[in-house]
Backbone bond lengths (Angstrom), bond angles and torsions (degrees), N, CA, C in turn:
res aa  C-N    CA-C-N  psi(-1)  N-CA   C-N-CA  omega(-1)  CA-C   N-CA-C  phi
1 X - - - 1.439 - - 1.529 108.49 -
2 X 1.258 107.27 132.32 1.522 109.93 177.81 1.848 115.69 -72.79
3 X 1.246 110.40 143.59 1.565 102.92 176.23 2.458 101.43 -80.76
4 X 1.477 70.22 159.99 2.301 72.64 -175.05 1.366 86.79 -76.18
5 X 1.641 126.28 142.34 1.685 116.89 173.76 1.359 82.74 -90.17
6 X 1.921 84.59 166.82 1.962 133.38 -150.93 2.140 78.18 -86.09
7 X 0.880 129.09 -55.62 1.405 157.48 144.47 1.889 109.47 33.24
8 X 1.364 105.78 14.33 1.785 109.29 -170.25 1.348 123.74 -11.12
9 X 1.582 116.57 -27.50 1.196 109.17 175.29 1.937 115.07 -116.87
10 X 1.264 89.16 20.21 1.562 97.25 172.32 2.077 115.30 -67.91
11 X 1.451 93.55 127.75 1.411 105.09 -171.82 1.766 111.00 92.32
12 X 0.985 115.28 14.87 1.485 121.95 -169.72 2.022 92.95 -130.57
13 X 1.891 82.83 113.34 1.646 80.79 -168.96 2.061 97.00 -88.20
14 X 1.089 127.32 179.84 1.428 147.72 -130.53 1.798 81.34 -96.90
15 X 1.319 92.36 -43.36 1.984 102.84 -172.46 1.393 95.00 -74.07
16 X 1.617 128.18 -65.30 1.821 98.87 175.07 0.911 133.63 -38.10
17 X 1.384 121.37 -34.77 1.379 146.49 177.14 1.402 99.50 -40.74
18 X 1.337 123.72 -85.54 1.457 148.42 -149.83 1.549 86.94 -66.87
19 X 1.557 115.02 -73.32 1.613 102.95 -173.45 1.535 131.18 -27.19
20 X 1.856 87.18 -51.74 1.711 82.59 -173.36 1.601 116.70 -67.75
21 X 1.218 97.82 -36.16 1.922 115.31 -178.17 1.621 102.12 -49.07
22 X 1.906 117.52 -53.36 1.087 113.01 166.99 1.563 127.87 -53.88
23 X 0.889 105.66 -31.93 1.895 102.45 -161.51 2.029 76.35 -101.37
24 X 0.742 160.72 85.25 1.189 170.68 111.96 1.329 128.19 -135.22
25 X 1.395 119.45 -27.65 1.538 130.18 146.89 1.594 121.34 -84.63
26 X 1.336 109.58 -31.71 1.306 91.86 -140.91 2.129 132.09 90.14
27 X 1.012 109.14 144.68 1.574 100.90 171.22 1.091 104.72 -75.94
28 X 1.651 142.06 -28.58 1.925 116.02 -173.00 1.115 94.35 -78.68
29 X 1.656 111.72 -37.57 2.191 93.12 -171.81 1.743 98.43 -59.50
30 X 1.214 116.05 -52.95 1.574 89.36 -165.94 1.433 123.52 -82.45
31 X 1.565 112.22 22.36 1.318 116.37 159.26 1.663 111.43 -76.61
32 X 1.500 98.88 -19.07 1.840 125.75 -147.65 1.644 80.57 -80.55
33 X 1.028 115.82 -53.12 1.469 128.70 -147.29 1.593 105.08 -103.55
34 X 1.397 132.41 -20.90 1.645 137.82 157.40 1.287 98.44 -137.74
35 X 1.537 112.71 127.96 1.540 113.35 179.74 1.316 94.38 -119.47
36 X 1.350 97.59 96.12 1.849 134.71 159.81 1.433 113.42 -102.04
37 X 1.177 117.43 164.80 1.667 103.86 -176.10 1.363 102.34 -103.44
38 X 1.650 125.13 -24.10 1.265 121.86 -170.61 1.852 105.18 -72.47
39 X 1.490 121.14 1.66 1.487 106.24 169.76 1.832 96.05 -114.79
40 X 1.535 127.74 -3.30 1.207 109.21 159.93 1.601 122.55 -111.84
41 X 1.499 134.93 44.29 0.950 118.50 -169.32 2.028 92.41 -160.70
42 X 1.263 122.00 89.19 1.292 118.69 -173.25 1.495 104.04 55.74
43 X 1.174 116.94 88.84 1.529 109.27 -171.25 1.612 97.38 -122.77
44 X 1.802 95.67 151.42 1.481 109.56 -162.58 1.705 102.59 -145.28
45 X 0.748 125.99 156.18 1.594 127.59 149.00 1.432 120.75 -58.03
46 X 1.671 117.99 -43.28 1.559 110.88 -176.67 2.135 103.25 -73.66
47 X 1.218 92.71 -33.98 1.386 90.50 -170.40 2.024 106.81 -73.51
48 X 1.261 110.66 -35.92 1.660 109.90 176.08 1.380 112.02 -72.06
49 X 1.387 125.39 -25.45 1.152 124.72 163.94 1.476 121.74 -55.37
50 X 1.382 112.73 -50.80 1.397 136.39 -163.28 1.950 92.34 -64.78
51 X 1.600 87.71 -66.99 2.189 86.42 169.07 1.609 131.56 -35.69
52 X 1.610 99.37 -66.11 1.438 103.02 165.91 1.546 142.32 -48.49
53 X 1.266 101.40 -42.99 1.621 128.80 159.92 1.805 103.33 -25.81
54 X 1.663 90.27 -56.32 1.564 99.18 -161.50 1.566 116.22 -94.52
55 X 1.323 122.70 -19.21 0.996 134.97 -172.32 1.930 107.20 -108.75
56 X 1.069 130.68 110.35 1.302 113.21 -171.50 2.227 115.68 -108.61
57 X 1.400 79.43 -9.56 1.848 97.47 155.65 1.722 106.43 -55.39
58 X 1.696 118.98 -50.28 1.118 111.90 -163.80 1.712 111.00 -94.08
59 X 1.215 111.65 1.95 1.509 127.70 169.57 0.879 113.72 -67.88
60 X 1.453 98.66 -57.15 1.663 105.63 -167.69 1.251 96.42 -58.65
61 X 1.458 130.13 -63.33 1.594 114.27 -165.05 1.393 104.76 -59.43
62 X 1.051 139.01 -27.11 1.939 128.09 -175.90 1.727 95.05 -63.10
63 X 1.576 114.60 -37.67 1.590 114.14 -171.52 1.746 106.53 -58.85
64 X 1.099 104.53 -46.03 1.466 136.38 -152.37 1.677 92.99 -70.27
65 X 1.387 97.89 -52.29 1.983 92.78 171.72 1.132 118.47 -97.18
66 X 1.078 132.42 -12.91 1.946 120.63 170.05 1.724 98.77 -81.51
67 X 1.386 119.83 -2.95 2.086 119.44 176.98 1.614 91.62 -67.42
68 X 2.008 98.96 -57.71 1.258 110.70 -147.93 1.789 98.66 -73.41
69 X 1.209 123.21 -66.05 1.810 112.42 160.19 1.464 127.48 -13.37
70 X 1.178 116.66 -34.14 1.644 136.42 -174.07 1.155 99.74 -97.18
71 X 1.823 124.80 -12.65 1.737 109.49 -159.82 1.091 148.85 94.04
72 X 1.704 87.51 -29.66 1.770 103.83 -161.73 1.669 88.54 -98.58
73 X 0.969 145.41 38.22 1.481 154.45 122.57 1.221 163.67 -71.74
């Protein structure tokens, strides 16, 4: 039997992530709230994806606020 992982955002891909964070902020709040340039400068989902992907400093904080939005932070 498998144990449930400790893991709060396990099964929650990077793009749910961003959607919901977006359509609940907005892109200036979450420029407001992580000041990255890919949510203040022509900002998109394919293009913040493409950033985060590569950068995992700026993940972590997108992880770090869709925990705390959810609670589980």
């Amino acid at each position: 039997m498998t144990a449930t992982p400790k893991n709060p955002l396990h099964g929650i891909t990077l793009e749910a992530m961003l959607v919901e964070l977006q359509a609940r902020y907005g892109w200036e709040g979450l420029a407001q709230r992580i000041d990255i340039r890919c949510f203040k400068s022509e900002p998109s989902i394919k293009s913040s994806l493409t950033f985060l992907r590569r950068t995992p400093w700026a993940r972590e904080k997108v992880e770090a606020l869709f925990a705390r939005s959810r609670g589980r932070g």
